[in-house]
Short mmCIF file of the C-alpha atoms (twelve columns), coordinates in Angstrom:
data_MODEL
# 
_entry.id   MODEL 
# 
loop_
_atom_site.group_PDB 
_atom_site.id 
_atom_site.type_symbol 
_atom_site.label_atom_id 
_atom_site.label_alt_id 
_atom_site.label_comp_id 
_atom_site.label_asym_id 
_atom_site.label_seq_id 
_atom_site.Cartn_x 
_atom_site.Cartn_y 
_atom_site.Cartn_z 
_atom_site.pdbx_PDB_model_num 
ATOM 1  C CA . UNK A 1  114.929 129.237 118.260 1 
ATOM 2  C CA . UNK A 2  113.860 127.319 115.258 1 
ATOM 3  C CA . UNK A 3  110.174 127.938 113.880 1 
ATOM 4  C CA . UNK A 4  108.022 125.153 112.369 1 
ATOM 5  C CA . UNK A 5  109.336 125.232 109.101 1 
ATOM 6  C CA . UNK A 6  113.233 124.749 110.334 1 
ATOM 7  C CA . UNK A 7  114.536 121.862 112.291 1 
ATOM 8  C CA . UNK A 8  117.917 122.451 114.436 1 
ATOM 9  C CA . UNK A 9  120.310 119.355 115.399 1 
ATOM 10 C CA . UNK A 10 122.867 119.254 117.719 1 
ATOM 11 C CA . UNK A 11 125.593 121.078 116.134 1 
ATOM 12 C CA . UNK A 12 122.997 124.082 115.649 1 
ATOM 13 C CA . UNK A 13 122.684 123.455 112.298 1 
ATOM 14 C CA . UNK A 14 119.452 124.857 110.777 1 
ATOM 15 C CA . UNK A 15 117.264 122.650 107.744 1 
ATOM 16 C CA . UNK A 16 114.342 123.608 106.231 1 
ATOM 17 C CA . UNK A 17 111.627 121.777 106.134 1 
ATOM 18 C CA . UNK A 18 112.042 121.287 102.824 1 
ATOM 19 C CA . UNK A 19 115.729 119.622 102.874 1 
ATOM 20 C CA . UNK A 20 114.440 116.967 104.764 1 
ATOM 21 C CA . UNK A 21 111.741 115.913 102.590 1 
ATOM 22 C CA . UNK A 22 113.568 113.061 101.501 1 
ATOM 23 C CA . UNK A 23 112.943 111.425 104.613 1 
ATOM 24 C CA . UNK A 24 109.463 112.104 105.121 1 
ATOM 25 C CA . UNK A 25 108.063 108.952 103.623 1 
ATOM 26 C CA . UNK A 26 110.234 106.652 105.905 1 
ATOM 27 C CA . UNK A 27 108.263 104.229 107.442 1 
ATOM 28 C CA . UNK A 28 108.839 104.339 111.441 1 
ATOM 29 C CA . UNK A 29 107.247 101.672 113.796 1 
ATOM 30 C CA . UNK A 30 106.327 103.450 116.970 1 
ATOM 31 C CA . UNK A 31 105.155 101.969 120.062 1 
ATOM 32 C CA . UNK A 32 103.256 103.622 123.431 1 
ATOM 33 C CA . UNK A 33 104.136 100.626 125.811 1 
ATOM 34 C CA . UNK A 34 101.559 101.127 128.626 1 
ATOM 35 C CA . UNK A 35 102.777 98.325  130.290 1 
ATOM 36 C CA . UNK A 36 103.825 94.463  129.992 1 
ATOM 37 C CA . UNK A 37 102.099 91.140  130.984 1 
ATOM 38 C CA . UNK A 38 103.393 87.722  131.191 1 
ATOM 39 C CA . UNK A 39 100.898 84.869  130.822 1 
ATOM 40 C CA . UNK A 40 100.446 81.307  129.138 1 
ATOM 41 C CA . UNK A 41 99.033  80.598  125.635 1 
ATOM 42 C CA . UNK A 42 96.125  79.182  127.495 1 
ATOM 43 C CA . UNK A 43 95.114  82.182  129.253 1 
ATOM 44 C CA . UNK A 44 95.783  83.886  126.089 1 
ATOM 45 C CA . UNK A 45 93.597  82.087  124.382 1 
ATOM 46 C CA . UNK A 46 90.534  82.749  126.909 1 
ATOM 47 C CA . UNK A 47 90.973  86.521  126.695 1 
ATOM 48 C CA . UNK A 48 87.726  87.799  125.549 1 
ATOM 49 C CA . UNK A 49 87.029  91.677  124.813 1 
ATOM 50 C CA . UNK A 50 86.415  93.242  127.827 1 
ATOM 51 C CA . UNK A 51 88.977  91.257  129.974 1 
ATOM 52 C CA . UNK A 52 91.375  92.994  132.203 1 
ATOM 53 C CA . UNK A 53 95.260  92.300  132.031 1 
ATOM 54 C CA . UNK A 54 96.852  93.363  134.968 1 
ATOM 55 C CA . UNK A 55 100.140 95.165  133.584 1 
ATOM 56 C CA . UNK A 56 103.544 95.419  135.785 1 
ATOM 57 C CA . UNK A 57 102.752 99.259  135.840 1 
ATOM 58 C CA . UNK A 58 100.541 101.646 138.168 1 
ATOM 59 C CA . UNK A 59 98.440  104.331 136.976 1 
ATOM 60 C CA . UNK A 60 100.015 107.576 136.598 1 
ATOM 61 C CA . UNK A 61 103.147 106.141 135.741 1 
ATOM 62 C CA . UNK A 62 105.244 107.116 132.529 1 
ATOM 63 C CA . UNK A 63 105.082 105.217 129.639 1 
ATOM 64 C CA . UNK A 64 107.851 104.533 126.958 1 
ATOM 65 C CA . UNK A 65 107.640 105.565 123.644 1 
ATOM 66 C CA . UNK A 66 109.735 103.636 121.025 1 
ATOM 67 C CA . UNK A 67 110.693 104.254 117.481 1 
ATOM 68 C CA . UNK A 68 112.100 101.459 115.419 1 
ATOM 69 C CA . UNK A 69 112.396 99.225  118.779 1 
ATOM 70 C CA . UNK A 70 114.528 101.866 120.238 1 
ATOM 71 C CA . UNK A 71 113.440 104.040 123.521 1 
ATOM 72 C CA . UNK A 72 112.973 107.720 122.249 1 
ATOM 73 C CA . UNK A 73 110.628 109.418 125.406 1 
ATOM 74 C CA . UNK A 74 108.636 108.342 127.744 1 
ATOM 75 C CA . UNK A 75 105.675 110.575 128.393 1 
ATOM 76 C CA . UNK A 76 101.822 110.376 130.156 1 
ATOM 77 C CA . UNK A 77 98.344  108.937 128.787 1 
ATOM 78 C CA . UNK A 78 95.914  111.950 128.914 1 
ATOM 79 C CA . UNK A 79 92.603  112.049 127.957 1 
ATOM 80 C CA . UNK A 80 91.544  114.999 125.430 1 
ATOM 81 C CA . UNK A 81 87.763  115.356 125.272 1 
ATOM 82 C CA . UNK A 82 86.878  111.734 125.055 1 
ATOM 83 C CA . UNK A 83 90.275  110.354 123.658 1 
ATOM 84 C CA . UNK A 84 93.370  109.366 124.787 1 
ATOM 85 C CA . UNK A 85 95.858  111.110 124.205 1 
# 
């Protein structure tokens, strides 16, 4: 099992930490996509803060994480302390 300073891949390959460097100052979009909403510029444009937005999604249900546009996990909303999480 690989500790936190190795990273396996699939052909059980171990890298330290340190190989991989390189990469570390990538810049990755990544998106927690609660949920998605379809409505006119109009009603858009009378959003105020506060407003709810009914999503196509129920509570509890997963949401989808996405690097670079492209569906990695999809995982819960928790709350830790007084953050989500």
């Amino acid at each position: 099992m690989a500790d936190r300073d190795t990273i396996s891949n699939p052909d059980d390959e171990i890298h330290s930490a340190s190989e991989l460097e390189a990469v570390f100052d990538v810049p990755v979009k990544v998106q927690a996509v609660l949920g998605k909403a379809r409505m006119e510029v109009s009603q858009l444009l009378r959003l105020s803060p506060g407003a709810v937005v009914e999503l196509d999604r129920r509570v509890g249900e997963a949401i989808d994480i996405y690097v670079n546009n492209r569906l990695v996990a999809r995982g819960e909303v928790v709350m830790v302390e007084e953050h989500l999480g």
